[in-house]
Structures are given as structure tokens and as C-alpha cells.
NUMIVEX-293989 format. One record per atom (N, C-alpha, C): residue in one letter; x, y, z; residue number from 1; atom name. Coordinates in steps of 0.1 Angstrom, whole numbers. Last residue first. Layout:
// NUMIVEX-293989
("a",(X,Y,Z),NUM,"CA")
...
//
This chain:
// NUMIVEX-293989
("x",(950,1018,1161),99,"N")
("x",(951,1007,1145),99,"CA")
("x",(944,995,1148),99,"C")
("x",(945,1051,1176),98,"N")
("x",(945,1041,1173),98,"CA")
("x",(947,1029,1162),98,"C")
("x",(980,1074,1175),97,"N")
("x",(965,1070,1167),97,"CA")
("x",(964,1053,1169),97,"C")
("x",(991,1101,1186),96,"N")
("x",(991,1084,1187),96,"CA")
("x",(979,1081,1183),96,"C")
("x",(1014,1121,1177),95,"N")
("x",(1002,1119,1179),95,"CA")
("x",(1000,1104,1176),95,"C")
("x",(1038,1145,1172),94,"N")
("x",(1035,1132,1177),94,"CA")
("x",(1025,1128,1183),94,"C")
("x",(1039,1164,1140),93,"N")
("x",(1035,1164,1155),93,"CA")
("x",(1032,1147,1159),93,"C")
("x",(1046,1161,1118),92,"N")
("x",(1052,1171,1124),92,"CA")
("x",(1049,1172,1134),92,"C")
("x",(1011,1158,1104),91,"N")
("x",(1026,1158,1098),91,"CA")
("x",(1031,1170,1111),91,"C")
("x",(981,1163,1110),90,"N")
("x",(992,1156,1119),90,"CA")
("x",(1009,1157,1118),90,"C")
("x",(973,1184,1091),89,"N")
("x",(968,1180,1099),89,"CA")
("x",(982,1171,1109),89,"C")
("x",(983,1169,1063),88,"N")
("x",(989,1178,1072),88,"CA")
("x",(988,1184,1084),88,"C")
("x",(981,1133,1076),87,"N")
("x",(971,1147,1068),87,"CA")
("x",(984,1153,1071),87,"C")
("x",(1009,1109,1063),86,"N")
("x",(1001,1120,1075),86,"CA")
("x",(990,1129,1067),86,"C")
("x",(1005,1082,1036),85,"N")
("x",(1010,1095,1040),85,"CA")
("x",(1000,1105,1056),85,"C")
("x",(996,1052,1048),84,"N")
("x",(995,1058,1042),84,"CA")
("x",(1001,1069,1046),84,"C")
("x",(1019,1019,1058),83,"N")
("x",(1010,1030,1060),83,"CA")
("x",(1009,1041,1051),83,"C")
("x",(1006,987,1045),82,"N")
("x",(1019,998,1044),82,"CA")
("x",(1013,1010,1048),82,"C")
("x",(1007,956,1069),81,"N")
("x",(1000,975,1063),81,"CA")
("x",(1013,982,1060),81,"C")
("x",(998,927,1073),80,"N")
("x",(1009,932,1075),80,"CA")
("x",(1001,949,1065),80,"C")
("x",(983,904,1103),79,"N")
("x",(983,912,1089),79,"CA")
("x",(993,922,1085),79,"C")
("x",(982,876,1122),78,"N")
("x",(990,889,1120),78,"CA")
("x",(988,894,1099),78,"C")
("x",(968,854,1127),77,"N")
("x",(976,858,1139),77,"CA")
("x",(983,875,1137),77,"C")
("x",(960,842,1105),76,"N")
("x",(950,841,1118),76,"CA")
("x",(956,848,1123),76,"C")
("x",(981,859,1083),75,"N")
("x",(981,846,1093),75,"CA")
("x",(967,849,1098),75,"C")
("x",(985,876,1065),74,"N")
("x",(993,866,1065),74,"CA")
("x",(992,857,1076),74,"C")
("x",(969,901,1044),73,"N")
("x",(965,895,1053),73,"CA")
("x",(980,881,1054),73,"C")
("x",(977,933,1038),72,"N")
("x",(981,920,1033),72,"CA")
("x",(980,911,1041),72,"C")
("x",(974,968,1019),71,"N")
("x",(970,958,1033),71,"CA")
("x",(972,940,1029),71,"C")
("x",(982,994,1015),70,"N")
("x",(983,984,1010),70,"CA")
("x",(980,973,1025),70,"C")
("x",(977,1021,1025),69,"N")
("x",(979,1019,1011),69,"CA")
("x",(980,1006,1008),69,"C")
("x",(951,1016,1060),68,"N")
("x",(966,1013,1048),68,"CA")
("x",(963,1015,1035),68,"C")
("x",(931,1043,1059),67,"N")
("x",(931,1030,1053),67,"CA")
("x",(948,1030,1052),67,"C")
("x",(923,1066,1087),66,"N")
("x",(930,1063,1073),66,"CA")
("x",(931,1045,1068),66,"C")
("x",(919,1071,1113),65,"N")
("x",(908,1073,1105),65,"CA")
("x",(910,1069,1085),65,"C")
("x",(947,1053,1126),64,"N")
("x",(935,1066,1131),64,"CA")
("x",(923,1064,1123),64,"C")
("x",(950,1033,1103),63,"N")
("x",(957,1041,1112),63,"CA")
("x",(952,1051,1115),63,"C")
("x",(935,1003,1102),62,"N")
("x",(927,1016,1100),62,"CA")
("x",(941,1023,1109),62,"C")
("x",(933,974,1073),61,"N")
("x",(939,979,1087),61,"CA")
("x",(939,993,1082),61,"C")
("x",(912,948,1063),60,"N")
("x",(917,967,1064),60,"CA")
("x",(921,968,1073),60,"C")
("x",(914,917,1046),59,"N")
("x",(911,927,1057),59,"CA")
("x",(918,940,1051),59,"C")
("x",(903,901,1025),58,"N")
("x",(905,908,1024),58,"CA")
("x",(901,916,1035),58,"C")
("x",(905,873,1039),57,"N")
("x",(894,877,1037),57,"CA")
("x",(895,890,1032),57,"C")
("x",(926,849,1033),56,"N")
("x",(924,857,1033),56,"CA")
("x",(911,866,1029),56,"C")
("x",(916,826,1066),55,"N")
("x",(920,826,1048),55,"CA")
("x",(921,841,1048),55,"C")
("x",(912,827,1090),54,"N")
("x",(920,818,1093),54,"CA")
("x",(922,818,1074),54,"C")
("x",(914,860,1111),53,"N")
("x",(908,849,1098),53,"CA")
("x",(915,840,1097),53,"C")
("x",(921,873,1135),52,"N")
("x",(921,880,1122),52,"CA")
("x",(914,871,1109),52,"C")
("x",(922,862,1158),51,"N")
("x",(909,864,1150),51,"CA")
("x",(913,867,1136),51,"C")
("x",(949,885,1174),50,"N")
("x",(940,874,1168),50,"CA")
("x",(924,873,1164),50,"C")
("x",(980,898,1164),49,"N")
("x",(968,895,1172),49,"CA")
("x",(963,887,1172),49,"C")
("x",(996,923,1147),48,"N")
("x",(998,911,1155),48,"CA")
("x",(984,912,1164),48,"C")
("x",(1008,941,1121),47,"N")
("x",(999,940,1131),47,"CA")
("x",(999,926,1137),47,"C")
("x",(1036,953,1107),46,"N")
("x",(1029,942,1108),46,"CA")
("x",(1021,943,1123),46,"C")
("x",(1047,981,1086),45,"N")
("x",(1045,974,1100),45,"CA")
("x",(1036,961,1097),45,"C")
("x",(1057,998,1063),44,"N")
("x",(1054,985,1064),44,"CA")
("x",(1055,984,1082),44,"C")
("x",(1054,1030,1051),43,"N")
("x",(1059,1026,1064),43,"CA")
("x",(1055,1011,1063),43,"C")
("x",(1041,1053,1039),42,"N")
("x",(1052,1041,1031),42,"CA")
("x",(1063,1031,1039),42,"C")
("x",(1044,1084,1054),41,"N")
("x",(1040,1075,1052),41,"CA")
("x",(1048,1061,1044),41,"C")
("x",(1057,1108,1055),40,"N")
("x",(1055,1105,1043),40,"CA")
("x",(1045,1093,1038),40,"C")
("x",(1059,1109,1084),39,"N")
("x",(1052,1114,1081),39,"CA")
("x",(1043,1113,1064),39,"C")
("x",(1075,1074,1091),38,"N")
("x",(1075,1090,1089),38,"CA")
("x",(1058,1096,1081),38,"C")
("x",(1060,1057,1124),37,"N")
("x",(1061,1063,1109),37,"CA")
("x",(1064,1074,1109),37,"C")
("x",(1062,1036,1147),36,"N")
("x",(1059,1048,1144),36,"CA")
("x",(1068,1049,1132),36,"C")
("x",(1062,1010,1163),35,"N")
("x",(1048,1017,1164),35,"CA")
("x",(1049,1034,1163),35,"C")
("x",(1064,977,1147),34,"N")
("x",(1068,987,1149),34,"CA")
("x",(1056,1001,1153),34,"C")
("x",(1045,958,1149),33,"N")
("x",(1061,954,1147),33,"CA")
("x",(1072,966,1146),33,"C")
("x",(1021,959,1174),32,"N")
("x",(1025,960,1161),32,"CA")
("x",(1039,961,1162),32,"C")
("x",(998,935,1193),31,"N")
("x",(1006,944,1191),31,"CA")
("x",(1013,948,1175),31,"C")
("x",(972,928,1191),30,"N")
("x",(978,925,1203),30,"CA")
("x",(995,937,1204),30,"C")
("x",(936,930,1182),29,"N")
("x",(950,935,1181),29,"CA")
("x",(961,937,1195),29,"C")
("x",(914,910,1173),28,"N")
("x",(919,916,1185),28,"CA")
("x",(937,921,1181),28,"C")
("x",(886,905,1153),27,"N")
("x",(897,905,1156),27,"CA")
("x",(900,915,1165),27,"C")
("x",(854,890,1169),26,"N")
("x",(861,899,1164),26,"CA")
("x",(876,897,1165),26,"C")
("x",(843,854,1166),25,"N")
("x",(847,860,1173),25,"CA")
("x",(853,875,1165),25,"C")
("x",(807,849,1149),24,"N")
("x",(827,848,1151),24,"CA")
("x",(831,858,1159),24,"C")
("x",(777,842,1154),23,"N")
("x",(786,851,1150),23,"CA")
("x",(802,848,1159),23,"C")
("x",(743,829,1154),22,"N")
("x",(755,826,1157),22,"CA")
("x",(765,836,1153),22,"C")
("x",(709,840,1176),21,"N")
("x",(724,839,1161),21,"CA")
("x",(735,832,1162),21,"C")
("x",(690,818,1187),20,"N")
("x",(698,829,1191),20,"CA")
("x",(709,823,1180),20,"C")
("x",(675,797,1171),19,"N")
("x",(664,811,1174),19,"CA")
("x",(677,819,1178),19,"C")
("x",(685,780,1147),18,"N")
("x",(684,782,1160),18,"CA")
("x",(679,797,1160),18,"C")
("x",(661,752,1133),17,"N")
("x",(667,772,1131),17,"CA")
("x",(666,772,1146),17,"C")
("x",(656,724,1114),16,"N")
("x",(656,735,1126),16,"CA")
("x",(666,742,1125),16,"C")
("x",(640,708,1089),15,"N")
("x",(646,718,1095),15,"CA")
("x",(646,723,1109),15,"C")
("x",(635,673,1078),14,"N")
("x",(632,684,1085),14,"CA")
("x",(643,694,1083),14,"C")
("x",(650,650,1064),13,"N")
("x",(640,663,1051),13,"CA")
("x",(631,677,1063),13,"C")
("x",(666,643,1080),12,"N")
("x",(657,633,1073),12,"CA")
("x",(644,644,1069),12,"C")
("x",(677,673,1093),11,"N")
("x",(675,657,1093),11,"CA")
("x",(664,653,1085),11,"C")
("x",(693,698,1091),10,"N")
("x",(682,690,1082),10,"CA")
("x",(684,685,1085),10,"C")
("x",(700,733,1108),9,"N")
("x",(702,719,1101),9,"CA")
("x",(689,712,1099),9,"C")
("x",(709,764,1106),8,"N")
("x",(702,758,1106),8,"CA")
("x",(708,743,1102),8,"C")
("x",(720,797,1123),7,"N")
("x",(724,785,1117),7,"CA")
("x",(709,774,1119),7,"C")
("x",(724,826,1105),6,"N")
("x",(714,823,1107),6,"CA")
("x",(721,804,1109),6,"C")
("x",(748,855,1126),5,"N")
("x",(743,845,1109),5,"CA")
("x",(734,831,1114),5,"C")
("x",(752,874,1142),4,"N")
("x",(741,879,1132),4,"CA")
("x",(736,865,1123),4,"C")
("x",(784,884,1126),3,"N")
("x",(778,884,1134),3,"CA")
("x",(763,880,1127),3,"C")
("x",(816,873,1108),2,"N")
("x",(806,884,1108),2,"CA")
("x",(797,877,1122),2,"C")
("x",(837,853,1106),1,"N")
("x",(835,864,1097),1,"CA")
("x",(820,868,1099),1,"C")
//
């Protein structure tokens, strides 16, 4: 969980700091359990991948530019999203949005 972080250790009341950061791998989306909704939204899919965390860290899954209404982390391996309603903007037209 994140990039950037400082590691250090103590022996017998010294310190050393590693000079290059340490940071976790990003999550990788491998596939989803289904890969389309109605427009109304209120759609449950499950995302599939990895990294995702090995506790729950409160993740977000992003359809296009939108937050799931409900997001629910369930594995290192797969989070599950209820999707939110289309803009009107999209409603009505098949358009593939990254997640």
C-alpha cells in the first residue's frame, strides 16, 4: 500500500535508512465477472486481479470516471462493485469504459 515509504532498521541503538524507497506492488486488473450494465446502474460485478491487498484497505473501483456506489474488498485477488447509474451523457449508447 503505497509508494515512496521510508525503510529503516536499529541495531544495538544504531540506525540505518535505505537511501532508495521502498513501495508495493500496484493493483492489476485481470478481469471482471461480467463486462456490461444497465444504464440504471445497480449492477454487482466483481473485479478480478492482483495486488489488490491482502486486508481490507478500503479500495475504489473507478467505472470510466465514476466511483462504484458500493465497493467491497474480498480477496488479494478480487474486489466486488455495485455500479453506479450512466451520465446521460452515455445512457443509450455502447461505450466501453476503462475499471
Amino acid at each position: 500500500i503505497g509508494t515512496n515509504l521510508p525503510v529503516m532498521a536499529e541495531v544495538g541503538g544504531q540506525e540505518g535508512t535505505l537511501q532508495k524507497p521502498f513501495g508495493y506492488f500496484k493493483p492489476q486488473v485481470t478481469a471482471l465477472s461480467d463486462t456490461n450494465s444497465p444504464a440504471n446502474g445497480d449492477k454487482t460485478i466483481v473485479v478480478f486481479g492482483s495486488s489488490i491487498g491482502t486486508h481490507d484497505y478500503t479500495p475504489v473501483v473507478t467505472v470510466g470516471t465514476t466511483d462504484c456506489k458500493v465497493t467491497q474488498w474480498l480477496s488479494d485477488t478480487s474486489v466486488r462493485c455495485v455500479t453506479a447509474a450512466a451520465t446521460t451523457f452515455l445512457a443509450g449508447q455502447n461505450v466501453q469504459l476503462p475499471v
